[in-house]
Phi, psi and omega in degrees: 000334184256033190077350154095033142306338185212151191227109197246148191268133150279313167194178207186155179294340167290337178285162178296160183040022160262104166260347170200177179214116163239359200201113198215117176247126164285124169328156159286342217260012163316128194101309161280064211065026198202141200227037170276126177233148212244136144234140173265139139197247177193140171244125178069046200031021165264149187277139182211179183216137168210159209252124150241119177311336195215090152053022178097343156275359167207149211210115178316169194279183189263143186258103160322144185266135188241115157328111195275052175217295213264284219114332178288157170292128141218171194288142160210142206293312171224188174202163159210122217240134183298270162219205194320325202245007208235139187214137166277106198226129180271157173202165171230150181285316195125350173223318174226192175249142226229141174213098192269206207185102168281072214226059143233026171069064182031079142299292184229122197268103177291353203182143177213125176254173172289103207206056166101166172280354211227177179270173227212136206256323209216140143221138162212161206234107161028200204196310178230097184258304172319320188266323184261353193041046192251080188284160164238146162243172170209132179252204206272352139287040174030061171255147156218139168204157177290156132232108155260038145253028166068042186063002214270299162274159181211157176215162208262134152287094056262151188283350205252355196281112184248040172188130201323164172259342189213201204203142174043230180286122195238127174238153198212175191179156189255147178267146205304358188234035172276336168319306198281271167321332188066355195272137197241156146273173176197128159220143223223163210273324217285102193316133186100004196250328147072197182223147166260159150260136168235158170226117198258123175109349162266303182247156162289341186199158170316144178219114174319107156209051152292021191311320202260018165309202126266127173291142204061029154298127152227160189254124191226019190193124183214099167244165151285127167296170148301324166245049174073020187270148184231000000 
């Protein structure tokens, strides 16, 4: 509120069944009535989540993340939070990348697709997600893959790709007109590797547009405005 002149602890590593924060999302739909704050870290040594309603002064107890198949925990690696109630969380088995589906502020996980062999780096979610259900993941081998299925499935950008397309930690984004464009990014951590474009159902490959990088430039974080500045 003040701009970030002045700062208040909210939770900590101090509270009881806090053992760590590795991770804090505002709901999108925050401000508008609405004051939900989402943390990641681990509790007892379990990867856990836990929730608060009114802007961070009190927070549900930690929920552990549970395989809705195995039953097992698992870690997590990157999130992507829908609204108040619904999150995306990438994991790994240890064989594949995990991508669940939450929508009770992780109580319960309904659902996990499949998104590649490696572990998993990145999720951002449509521009108009509500109408299309369309996540991107990007993992730790320079994969990207797709869904217009609400996570349940994925398929690797370029859909024809039998060899990463790109190098190392890959974070993605949607261009704020993708309905209208198809167009998504990618950029990868690996120096000289830079950021990409893709148009999905129009080009075959990735396309380089980093021109004005510095050599042995990397990216390791990339978002989009609402009016398209990258």
């Amino acid at each position: 509120l003040s701009g970030g002149a002045r700062w208040e602890r909210l939770y900590s590593s101090t509270v009881a069944a806090v053992g760590s924060i590795s991770q804090v999302e505002l709901s999108p739909q925050y401000g508008n009535g609405s004051q939900v704050v989402f943390i990641a870290g681990t509790s007892g040594g379990n990867p856990a989540i836990w929730k608060s309603t009114d802007n961070g002064q009190n927070f549900t107890p930690p929920r552990v993340t549970h395989d809705p198949i195995t039953g097992a925990i698992f870690p997590i690696d990157t999130w992507a939070v829908v609204n108040d109630n619904t999150l995306f969380i990438g994991s790994y088995d240890g064989s594949n990348g995990l991508v669940y589906h939450t929508t009770n502020s992780g109580w319960f996980y309904s659902t996990r697709g499949v998104a590649g062999s490696q572990s998993l780096n990145s999720i951002a979610l449509s521009p108009d997600y509500e109408q299309d259900e369309t996540i991107l993941v990007g993992n730790t081998n320079g994969w990207v893959y797709w869904s217009n299925k609400n996570g349940v499935s994925f398929e690797p950008l370029p859909l024809d790709a039998t060899s990463p397309p790109l190098a190392g930690s890959v974070t993605i984004a949607f261009d704020p007109r993708y309905s209208s464009n198809h167009t998504v990014y990618a950029a990868s951590n690996t120096p000289d590797k830079g950021i990409y474009r893709f148009i999905i159902g129009t080009r075959t490959n990735w396309e380089s547009i980093d021109s004005t990088l510095p050599s042995g430039g990397m990216v390791s974080q990339l978002v989009v405005s609402t009016d398209g500045t990258l």
